[in-house]
N, C-alpha and C positions, 0 to 999 in steps of 0.2 A: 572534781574539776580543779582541786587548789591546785594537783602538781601539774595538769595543763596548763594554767594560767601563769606557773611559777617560771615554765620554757616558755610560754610567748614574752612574758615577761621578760625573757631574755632574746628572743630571737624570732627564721628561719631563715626558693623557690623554686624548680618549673614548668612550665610551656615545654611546648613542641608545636607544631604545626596541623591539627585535624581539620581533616577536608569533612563534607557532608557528601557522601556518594550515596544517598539514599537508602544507607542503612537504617531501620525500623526500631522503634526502643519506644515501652514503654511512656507514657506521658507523667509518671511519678515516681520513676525510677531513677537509678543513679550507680556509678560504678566507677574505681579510679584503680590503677595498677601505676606506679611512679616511683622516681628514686629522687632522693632528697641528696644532693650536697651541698656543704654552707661552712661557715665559722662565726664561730661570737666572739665576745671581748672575756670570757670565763678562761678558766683554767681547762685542761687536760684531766679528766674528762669535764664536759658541762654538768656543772650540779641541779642545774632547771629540769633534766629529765629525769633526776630521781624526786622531784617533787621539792627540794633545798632552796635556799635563796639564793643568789650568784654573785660569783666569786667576788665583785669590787660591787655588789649592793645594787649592779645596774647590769643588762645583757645586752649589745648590742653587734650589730652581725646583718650578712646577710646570708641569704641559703637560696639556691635553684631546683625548681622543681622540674624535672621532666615527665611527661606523659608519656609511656609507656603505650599504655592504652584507658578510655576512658570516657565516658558520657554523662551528661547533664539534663535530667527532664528534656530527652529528645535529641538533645543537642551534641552532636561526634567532639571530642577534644582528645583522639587519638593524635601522637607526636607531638602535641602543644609544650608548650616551655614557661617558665614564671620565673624571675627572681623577684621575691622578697628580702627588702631592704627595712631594716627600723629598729628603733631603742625600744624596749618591749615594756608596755606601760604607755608609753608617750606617744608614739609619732611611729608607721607604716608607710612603705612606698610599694609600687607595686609596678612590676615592668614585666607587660607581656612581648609576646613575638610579635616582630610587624605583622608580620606574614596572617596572624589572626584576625579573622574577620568580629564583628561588635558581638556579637551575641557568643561568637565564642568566648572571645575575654571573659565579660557578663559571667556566660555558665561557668568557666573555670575557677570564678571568683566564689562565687556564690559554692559550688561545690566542696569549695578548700574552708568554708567558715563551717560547715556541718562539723557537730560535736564529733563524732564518728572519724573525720578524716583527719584537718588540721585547726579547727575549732580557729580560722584566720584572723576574724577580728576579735578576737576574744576579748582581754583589756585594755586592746591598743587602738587607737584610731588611725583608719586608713584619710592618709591629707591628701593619697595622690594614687592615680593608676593611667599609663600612659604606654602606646607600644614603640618598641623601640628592638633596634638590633640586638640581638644577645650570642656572645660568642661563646663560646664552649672546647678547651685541648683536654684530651686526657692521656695518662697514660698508664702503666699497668700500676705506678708506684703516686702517682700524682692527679690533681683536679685542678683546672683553674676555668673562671667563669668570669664574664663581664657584659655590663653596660654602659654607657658614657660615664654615669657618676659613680658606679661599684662596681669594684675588683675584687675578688677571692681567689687565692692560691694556696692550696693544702698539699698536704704530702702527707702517706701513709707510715704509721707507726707499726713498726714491727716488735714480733712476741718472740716466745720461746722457739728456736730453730727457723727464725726470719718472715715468720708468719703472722699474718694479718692477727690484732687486736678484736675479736668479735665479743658482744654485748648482749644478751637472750634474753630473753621478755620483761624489759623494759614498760612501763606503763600508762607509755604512749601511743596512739595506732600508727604515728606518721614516723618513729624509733624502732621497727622491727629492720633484723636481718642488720643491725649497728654493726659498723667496723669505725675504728675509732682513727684520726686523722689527727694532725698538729697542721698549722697556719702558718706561712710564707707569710702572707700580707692579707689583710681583711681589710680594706679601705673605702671611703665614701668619704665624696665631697660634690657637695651643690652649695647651694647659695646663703640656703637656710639651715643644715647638715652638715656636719666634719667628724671624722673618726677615722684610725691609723690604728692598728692591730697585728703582732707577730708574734708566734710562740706560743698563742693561745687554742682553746680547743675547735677542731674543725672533726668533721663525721661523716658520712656516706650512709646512710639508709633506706627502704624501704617503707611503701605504703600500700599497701594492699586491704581495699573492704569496695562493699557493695551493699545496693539498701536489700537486696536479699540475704543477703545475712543477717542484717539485721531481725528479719521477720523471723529467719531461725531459731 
């Protein structure tokens, strides 16, 4: 768990919008399929997901979670959307979709702290979780993501023959399927919060696990 704790330490969110149309799930179960995009204050690449300390002694960032597909002891949080905002160690913010009803928030929250997926409040304490609008452009070369107080704008770093930078097994579960990103702007400001970010490391990945695998 140290090199968990060395990326939250640094960083990550999100949402989507799941309806409850009466689909049946287990009452102990659990299952997430999502894409992570986000940036820190680290360098190109973040050195929190190889277990290292980050790059200026401190990570801060945010990251948006989409739900793909995904449930919580019962509860649908297919389409739902998250950004996590925070200095990792210190202080977590947490912005779901309006659109979310409570108990989905709840499940989404509670699902994203499981060791397994993104171990959320690891060392960091959550001060705040509130829904609000989140918007979303993409395009084939670029991500950007926002809420009132955080903005993120990444752009894809290209490899040999103009292709995508990819990353393979990584020793995080919410780091599979890594393609690696640089930062336009990583910014947050509230009242109690301030941070300004360019150049520095931003990521696109992959989350996929379920508590049946785990019984595997």
């Amino acid at each position: 768990m140290k090199q968990l704790r060395y990326f939250l330490a640094a960083f990550a969110l999100v949402p989507l919008v799941g309806l409850n149309i009466g689909v049946s799930y287990a009452e102990n179960d659990w299952a997430v399929d999502a894409t992570f995009s986000g940036s820190c204050s680290c360098d190109v690449m973040c050195p929190c997901s190889l277990g290292s300390p980050p790059t200026q002694g401190f990570c801060e960032g945010s990251r948006l979670i989409e739900m793909k597909s995904g449930h919580y002891f019962g509860t649908n949080l297919d389409g739902l959307r998250m950004i996590l905002t925070r200095r990792g160690g210190e202080w977590a913010k947490l912005y779901v979709d309006e659109t979310a009803s409570d108990s989905q928030m709840n499940a989404l929250i509670e699902l994203l702290k499981l060791d397994e997926t993104m171990d959320l409040a690891g060392n960091t304490k959550i001060i705040s979780k509130e829904k609000v609008k989140i918007s979303v452009e993409r395009t084939p070369g670029s991500v950007k993501f926002s809420v009132p107080t955080s903005t993120v704008e990444i752009e894809l770093m290209e490899g040999l023959g103009g292709k995508p930078i990819k990353v393979d097994n990584l020793p995080l579960p919410f780091l599979q399927d890594y393609t690696i990103y640089k930062s336009i702007s990583n910014i947050h400001q509230s009242d109690e919060h301030k941070f300004s970010h360019s150049g520095t490391n931003g990521v696109v990945s992959r989350l996929v696990a379920s508590s049946n695998n785990q019984e595997e």
